[in-house]
C-alpha positions in Angstrom: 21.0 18.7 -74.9 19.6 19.1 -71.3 18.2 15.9 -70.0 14.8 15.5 -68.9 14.1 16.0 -65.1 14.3 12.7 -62.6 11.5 11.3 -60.7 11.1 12.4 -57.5 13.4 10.7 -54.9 16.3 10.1 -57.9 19.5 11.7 -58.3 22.3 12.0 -60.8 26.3 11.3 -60.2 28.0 11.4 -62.9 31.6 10.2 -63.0 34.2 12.3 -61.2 36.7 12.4 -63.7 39.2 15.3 -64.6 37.5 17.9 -67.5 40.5 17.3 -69.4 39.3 13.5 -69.3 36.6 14.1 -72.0 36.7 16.0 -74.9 34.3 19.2 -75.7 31.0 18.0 -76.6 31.0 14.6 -75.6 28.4 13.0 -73.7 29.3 12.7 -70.4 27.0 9.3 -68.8 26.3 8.7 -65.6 24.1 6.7 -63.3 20.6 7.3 -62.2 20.3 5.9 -58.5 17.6 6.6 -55.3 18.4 9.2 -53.2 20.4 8.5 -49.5 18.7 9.8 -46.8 20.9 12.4 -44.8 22.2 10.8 -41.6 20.6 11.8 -38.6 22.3 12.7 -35.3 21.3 10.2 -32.3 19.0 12.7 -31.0 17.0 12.5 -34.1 17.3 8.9 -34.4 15.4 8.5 -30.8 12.8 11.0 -31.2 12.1 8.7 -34.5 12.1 5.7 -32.7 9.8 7.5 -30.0 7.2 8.9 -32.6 7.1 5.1 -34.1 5.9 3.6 -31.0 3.5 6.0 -30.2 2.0 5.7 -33.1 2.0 1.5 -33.1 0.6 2.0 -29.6 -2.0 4.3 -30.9 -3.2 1.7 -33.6 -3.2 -1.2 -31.4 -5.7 1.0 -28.8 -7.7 2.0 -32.0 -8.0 -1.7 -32.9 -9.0 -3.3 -29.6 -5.0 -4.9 -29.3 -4.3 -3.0 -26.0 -6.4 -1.5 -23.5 -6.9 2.0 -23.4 -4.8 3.9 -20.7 -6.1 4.6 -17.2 -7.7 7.8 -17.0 -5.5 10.2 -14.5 -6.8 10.3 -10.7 -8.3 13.3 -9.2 -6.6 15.2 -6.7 -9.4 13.8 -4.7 -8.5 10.0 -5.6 -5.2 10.8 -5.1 -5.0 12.0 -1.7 -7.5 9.2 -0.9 -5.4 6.9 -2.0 -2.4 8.4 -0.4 -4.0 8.1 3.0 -5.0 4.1 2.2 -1.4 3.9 1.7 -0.6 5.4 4.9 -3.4 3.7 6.6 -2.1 0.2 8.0 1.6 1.7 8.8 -1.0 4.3 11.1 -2.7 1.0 12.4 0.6 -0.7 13.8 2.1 2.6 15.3 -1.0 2.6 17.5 -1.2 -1.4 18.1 2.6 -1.1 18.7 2.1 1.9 21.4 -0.7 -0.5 23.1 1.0 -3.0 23.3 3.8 -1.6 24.8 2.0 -0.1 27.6 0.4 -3.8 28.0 4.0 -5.0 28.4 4.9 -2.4 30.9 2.0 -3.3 33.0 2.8 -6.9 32.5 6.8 -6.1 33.7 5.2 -4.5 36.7 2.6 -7.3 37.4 -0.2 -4.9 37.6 -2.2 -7.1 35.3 -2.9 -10.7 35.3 -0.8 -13.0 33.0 -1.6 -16.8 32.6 2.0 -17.5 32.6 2.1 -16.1 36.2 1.6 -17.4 39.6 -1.7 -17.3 41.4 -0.7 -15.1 44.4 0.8 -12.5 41.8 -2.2 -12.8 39.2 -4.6 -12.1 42.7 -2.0 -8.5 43.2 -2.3 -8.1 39.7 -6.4 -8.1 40.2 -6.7 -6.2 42.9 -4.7 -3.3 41.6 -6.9 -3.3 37.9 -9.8 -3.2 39.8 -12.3 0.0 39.6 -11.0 0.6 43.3 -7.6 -0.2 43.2 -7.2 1.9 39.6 -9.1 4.9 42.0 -6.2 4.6 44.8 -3.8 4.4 41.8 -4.6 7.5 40.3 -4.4 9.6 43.6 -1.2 7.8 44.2 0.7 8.9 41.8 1.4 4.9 40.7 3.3 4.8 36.6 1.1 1.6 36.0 -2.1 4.0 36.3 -0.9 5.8 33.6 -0.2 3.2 31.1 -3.8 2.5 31.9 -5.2 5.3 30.7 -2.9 5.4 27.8 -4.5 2.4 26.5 -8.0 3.8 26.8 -6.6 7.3 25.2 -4.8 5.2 22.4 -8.1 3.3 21.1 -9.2 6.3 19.7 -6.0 6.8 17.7 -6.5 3.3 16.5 -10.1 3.7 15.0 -8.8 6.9 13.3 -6.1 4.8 11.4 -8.4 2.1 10.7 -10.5 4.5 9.3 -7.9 6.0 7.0 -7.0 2.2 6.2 -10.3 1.3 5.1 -12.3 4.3 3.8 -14.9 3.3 6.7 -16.8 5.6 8.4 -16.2 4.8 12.5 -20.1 4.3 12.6 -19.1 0.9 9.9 -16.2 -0.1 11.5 -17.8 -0.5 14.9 -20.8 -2.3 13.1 -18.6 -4.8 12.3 -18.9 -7.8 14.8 -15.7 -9.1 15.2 -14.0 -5.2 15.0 -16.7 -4.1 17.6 -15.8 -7.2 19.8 -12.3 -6.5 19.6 -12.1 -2.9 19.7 -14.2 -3.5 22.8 -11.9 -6.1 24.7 -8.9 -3.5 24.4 -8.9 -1.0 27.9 -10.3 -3.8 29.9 -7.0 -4.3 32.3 -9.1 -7.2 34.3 -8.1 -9.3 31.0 -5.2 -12.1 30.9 -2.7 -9.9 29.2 -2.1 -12.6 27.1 -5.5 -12.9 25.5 -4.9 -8.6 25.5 -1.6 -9.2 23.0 -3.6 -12.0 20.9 -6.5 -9.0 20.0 -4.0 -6.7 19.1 -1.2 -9.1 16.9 -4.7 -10.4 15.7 -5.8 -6.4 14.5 -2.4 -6.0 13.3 -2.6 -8.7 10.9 -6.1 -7.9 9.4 -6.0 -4.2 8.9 -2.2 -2.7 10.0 1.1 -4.5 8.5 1.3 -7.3 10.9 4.5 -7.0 12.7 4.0 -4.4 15.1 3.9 -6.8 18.7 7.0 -8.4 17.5 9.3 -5.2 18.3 7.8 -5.1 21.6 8.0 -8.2 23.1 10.6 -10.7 23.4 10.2 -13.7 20.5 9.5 -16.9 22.4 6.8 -14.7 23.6 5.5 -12.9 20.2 5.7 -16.6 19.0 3.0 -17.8 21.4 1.1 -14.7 21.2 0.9 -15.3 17.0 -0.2 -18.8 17.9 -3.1 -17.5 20.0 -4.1 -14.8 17.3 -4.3 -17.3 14.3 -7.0 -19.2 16.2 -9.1 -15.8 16.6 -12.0 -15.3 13.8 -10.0 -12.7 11.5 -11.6 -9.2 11.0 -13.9 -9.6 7.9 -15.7 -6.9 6.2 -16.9 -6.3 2.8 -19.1 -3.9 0.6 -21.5 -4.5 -2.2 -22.8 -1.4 -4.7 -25.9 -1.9 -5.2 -26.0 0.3 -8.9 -23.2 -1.8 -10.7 -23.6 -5.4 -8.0 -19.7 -5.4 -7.6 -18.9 -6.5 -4.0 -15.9 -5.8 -2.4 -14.0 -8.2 0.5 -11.4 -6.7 2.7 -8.0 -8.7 3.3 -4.5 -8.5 4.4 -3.9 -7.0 1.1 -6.8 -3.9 0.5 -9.9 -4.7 -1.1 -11.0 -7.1 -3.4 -13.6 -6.8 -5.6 -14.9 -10.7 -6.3 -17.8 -10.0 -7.8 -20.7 -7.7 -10.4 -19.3 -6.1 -14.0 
């Protein structure tokens, strides 16, 4: 008598005994059991485990569990952001080339130091002057040159803050204690010491801080550091006026403290 058909998902085994071991006609019982699931391979197994927890991931977006993903920048974004990145590495590669021309005409006592001596600081002031820079030029003198490299190199330096801070040069140079700053730098009638405090004092707001301290020696950086930390730091900020979120720079980017 055929037997009825098994719900789906059930399976018959029936006993696996010789045919010999039951005689013709007899009813032969066996036993009515879920089906196993075919083993999968390891392959299988992950891309399960992979489809489970995108789906989980799914539902807890869908019910307000997880935030949604960020959306994907735009090329535009991207490179943006790219150049940020870039941006205060830029800022101490020019600070550092500065200041190294600042040392040289400090090794040459060409510019006055407060560490130095009065008859060599009164050399030293002579030779920056608008005359003596004049004779210096004709002359043929290496300390001339470092001097224009320092008046060439400011430019290179507002470019990288610019890249730094997504300012416009016109916004940067409104910035008062930028402006003041920026301003200082080429003036060779300065105490080079006060020169080194600007720059380390730049580094730290807008480049990645370091740059004076592979230029000069370290009892030296460490006075100069000392000088800058007393210097009002370079503060600048931005507020949109659609959404009222306002934006502070700091040693670490921008920081939006305030609006929705």
């Amino acid at each position: 008598m055929p037997l009825p058909p098994l719900p789906d998902g059930f399976q018959l085994d029936t006993p696996q005994a010789a045919p010999s071991a039951a005689p013709s006609g007899a009813l032969v019982i066996g036993q009515i059991h879920p089906k196993q699931p075919t083993p999968q391979t390891p392959e299988e197994t992950a891309k399960t485990q992979a489809e489970t927890q995108n789906t989980n991931v799914k539902t807890a977006i869908l019910t307000g569990q997880l935030p949604p993903p960020p959306k994907p920048m735009s090329v535009q974004d991207r490179l943006a952001a790219e150049q940020a990145a870039k941006g205060p590495g830029q800022v101490s590669s020019a600070i550092q080339m500065i200041g190294q021309a600042y040392k040289s005409l400090d090794d040459n006592a060409a510019i006055p130091n407060r560490n130095a001596g009065f008859l060599r600081n009164l050399v030293a002031g002579v030779e920056s002057s608008g005359l003596g820079q004049t004779v210096s030029r004709y002359t043929d003198v290496p300390d001339q040159a470092n001097r224009d490299l320092i008046n060439a190199a400011r430019s290179r330096l507002l470019l990288a803050m610019k890249q730094a801070t997504g300012m416009g040069a016109s916004m940067l140079r409104s910035n008062v204690e930028l402006n003041t700053y920026l301003s200082s730098l080429g003036d060779t009638h300065h105490d080079v010491m006060t020169d080194y405090a600007l720059l380390d004092r730049l580094d730290q707001d807008i480049g990645q801080g370091n740059a004076l301290s592979r230029v000069l020696p370290a009892p030296l950086f460490k006075q100069v550091r000392a000088m800058s930390s007393g210097m009002a730091p370079v503060s600048m900020s931005q507020t949109n006026t659609q959404t009222g979120q306002k934006r502070v720079w700091g040693h670490n980017g921008w920081q939006t403290v305030g609006g929705q």
